[in-house]
C-alpha positions in Angstrom: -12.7 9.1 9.8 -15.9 9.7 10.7 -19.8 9.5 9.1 -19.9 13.0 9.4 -16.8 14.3 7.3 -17.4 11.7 5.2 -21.1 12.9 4.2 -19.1 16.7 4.2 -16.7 15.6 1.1 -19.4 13.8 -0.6 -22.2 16.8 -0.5 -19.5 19.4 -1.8 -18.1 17.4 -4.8 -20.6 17.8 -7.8 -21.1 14.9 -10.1 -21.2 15.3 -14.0 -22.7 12.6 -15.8 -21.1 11.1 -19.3 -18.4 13.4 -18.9 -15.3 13.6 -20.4 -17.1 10.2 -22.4 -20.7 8.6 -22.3 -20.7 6.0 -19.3 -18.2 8.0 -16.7 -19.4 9.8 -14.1 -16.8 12.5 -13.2 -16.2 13.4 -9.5 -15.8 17.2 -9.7 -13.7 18.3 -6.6 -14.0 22.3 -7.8 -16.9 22.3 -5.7 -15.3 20.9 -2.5 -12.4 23.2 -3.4 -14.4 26.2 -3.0 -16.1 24.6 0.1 -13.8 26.4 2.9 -15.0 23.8 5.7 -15.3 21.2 3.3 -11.5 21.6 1.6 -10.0 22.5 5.3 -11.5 19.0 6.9 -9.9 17.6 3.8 -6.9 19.0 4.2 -6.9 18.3 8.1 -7.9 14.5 7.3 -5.0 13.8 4.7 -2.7 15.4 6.7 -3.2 13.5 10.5 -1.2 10.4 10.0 1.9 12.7 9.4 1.9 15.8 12.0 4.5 15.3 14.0 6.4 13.4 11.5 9.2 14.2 9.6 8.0 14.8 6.0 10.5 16.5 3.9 8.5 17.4 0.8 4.9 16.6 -0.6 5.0 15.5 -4.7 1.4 16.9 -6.1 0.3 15.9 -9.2 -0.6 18.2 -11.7 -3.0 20.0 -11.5 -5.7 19.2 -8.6 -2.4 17.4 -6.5 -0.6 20.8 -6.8 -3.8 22.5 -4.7 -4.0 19.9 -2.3 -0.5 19.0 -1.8 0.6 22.9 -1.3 -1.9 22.8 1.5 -1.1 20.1 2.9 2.6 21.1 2.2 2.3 23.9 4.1 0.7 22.3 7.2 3.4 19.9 7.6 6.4 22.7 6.7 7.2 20.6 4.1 8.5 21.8 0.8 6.1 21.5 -2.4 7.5 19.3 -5.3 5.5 19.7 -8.9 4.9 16.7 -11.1 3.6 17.8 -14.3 3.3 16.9 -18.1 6.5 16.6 -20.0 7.9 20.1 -21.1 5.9 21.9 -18.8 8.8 22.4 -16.5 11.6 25.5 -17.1 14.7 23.4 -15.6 17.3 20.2 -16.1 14.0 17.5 -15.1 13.7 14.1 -15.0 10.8 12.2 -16.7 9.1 8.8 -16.7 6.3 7.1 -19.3 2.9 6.0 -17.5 -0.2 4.4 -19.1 -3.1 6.0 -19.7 -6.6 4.2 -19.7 -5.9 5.1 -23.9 -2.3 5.3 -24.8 1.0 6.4 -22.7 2.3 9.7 -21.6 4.9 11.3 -19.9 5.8 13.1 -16.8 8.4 15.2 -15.3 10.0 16.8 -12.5 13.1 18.8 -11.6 16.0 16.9 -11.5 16.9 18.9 -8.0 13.4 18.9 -6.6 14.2 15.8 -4.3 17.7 15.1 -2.0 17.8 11.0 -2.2 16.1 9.7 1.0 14.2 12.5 1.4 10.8 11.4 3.0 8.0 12.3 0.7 3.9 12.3 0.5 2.6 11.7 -3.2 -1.1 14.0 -3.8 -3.6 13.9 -6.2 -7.6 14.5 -5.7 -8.6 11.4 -7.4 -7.2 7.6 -7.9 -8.7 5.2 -10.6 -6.9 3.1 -12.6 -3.5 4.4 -10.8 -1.5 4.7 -13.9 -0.8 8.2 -12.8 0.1 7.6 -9.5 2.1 4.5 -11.1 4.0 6.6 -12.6 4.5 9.4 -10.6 5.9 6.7 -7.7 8.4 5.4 -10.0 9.7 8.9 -10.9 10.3 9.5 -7.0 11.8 6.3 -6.6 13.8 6.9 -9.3 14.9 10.2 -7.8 15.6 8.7 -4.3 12.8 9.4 -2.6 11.3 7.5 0.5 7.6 7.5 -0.3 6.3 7.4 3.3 2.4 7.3 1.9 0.3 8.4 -1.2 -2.8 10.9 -0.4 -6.4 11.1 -2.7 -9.5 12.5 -1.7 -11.8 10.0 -3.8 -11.1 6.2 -4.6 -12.6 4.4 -7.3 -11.8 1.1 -6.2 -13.2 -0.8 -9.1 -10.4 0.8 -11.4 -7.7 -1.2 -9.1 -5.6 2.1 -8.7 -5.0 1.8 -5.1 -3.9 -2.0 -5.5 -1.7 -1.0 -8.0 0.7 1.4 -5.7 -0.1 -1.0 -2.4 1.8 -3.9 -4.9 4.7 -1.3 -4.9 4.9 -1.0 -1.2 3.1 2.3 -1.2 0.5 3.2 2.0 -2.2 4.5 0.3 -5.0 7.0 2.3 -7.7 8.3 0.1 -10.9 9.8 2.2 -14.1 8.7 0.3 -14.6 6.1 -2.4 -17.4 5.8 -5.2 -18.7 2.9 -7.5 -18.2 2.8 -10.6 -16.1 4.9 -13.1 
């Protein structure tokens, strides 16, 4: 990827110090979501590896991985598979407990969303610590699914998040990474 798009995704995502906690500096995509050249070079730049592949289905997770994964979804006619909170979901799902930086949660999807051996793409806009993503790889694993790659905008490498899935075999692509937390 080049200096240029790079510079692009950085200057449309806004910054917000000590937020949601004193110390964290949260990466705000909203703003690069609004961007039109900005989220469309995004899109275009998660997407390249796998035009002209077979990807049967792209797993966002909730709720900034459902925006980017439904775009990039649609520009690889794949179909969209929602990951979301537990009992969010209106149908027989499947669910899996992750860590959280603070605790543990859990996540679900439907139990028909993926055929086993279906190739997929896992989306979110940001990786960190990768508990998450952890968890949301496990849950497609656990369904079947080939995970052909995992897509994020922004890496925050000192949280170890992208380690974390390239220990489970997972080819991770994120676009731009910060320092810190």
């Amino acid at each position: 990827m080049d200096s240029t798009l790079k510079q692009t995704l950085v200057d449309a995502i806004r910054n917000i110090p000590d937020y949601p906690k004193p110390g964290v500096m949260f990466r705000d995509i909203t703003t690069l979501l609004g961007n039109a050249r900005a989220f469309r070079r995004a899109v275009d730049e998660l997407v390249h590896p796998y035009t002209g592949g077979k990807v049967d289905k792209v797993a966002g997770i909730e709720a900034r991985g459902f925006i980017i994964g439904g775009a990039m979804a649609h520009q690889l006619s794949s179909g969209f598979v929602p990951i979301r909170k537990k009992g969010k979901l209106p149908h027989d799902t499947v669910s899996i407990a992750y860590s959280l930086e603070y605790g543990v949660d859990e996540m679900e999807m439907h139990r028909d969303a993926i055929v086993p051996g279906e190739k997929v793409i896992l989306v979110d806009d940001l990786i960190a610590t990768g508990g998450t993503a952890e968890g949301a790889v496990k849950l497609l694993q656990q369904m079947g699914a080939d995970i052909v790659g995992a897509c994020f905008i922004i890496d925050l490498p000192e949280l170890g998040g992208r380690k974390k899935l390239e220990a489970l075999g997972v080819n991770v692509r994120t676009l731009i990474a910060f320092d810190g937390h």
